[in-house]
C-alpha positions as MATLAB code, in Angstrom:
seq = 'XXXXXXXXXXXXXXXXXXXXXXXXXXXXXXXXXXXXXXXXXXXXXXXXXXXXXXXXXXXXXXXXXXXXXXXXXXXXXXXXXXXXXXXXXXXXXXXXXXXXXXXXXXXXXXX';
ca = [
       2.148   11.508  -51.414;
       2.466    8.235  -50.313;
       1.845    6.564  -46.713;
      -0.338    7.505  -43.869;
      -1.017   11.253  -43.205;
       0.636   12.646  -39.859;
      -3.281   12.661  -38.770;
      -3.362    8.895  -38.996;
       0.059    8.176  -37.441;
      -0.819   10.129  -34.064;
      -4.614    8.965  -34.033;
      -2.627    4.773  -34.316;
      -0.418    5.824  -31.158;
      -3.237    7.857  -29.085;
      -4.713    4.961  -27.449;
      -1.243    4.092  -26.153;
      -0.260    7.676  -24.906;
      -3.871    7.192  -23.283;
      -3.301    4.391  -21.080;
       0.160    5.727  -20.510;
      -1.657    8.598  -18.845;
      -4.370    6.996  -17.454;
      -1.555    4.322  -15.379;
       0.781    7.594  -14.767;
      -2.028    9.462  -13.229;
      -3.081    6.286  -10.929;
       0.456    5.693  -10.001;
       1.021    9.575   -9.207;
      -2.307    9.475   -6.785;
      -1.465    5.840   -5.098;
       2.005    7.558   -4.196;
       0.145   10.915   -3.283;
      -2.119    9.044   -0.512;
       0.450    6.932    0.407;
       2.334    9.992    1.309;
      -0.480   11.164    3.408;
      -1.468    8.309    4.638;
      -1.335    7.860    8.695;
      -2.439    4.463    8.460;
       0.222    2.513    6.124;
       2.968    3.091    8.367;
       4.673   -0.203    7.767;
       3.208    0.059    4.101;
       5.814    2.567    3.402;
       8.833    1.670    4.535;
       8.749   -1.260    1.752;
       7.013    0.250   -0.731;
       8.329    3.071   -2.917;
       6.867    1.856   -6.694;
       4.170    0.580   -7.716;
       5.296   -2.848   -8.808;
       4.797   -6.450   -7.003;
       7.308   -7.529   -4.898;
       9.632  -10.372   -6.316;
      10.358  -11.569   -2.847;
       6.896  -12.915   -2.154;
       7.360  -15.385   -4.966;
      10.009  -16.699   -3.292;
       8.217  -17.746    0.128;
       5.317  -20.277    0.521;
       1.791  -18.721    0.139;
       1.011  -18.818    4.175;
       3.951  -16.593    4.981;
       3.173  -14.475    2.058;
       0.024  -13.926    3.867;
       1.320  -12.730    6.963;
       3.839  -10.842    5.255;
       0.940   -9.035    3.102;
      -1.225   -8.644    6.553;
       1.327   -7.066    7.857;
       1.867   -4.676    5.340;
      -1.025   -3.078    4.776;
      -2.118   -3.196    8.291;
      -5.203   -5.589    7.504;
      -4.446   -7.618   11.487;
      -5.875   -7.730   14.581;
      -3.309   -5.688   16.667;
      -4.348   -3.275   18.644;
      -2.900   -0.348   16.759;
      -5.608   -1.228   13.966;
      -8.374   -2.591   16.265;
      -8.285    0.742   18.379;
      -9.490    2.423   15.642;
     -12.723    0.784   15.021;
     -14.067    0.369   18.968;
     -17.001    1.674   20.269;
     -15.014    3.952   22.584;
     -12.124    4.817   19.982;
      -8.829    4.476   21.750;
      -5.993    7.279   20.776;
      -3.378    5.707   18.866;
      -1.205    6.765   21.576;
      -2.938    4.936   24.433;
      -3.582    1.235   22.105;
      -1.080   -0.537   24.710;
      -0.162   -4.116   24.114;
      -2.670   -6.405   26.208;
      -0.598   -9.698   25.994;
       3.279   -8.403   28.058;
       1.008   -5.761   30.020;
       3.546   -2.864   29.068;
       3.263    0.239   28.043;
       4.389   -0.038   24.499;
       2.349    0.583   21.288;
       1.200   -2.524   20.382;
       2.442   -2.207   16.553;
       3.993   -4.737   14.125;
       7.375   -3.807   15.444;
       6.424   -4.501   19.378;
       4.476   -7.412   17.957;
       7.440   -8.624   15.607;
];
């Protein structure tokens, strides 16, 4: 008998099915709470894989930093900022303070 026992063989390629798992069960949760996520609105609707974005290579770093703001809702617009106030406002009711309307004040009313 010569060569490696079928033993050795799958005890060389078990710390690669390993991480394999380990990065399949990440990816698998990160899409799970995305799903259910009611914060990462905007997140969402550009984000289906878990991979980095060729496009923000492609723009200078202080647009790629409004772009990522954006994106993961880490600004100071009032649909965020409502949620952290002393009186928490309903999503609903966190108006847009600069036209004085009545609309959400969201990336999109913002954009």
């Amino acid at each position: 008998m010569c060569g490696t026992t079928p033993q050795v063989s799958i005890l060389k390629h078990l710390p690669v099915a390993y991480k394999n798992a380990i990065i399949n069960g990440f990816k698998n949760s990160w899409l799970l709470s995305l799903a259910t996520s009611t914060v990462l609105c905007t997140y969402r609707l550009f984000k289906n894989d878990f991979n980095f974005p060729t496009y923000l290579d492609c723009v200078p770093r202080k647009i790629r930093v409004a772009f990522t703001k954006l994106r993961l809702s880490s600004h100071q617009l009032r649909v965020e900022t409502g949620r952290y106030t002393s009186n928490r406002t309903l999503r609903d009711e966190r108006y847009c303070l600069i036209c004085n309307s009545i609309d959400l004040e969201d990336d999109y009313h913002f954009l």
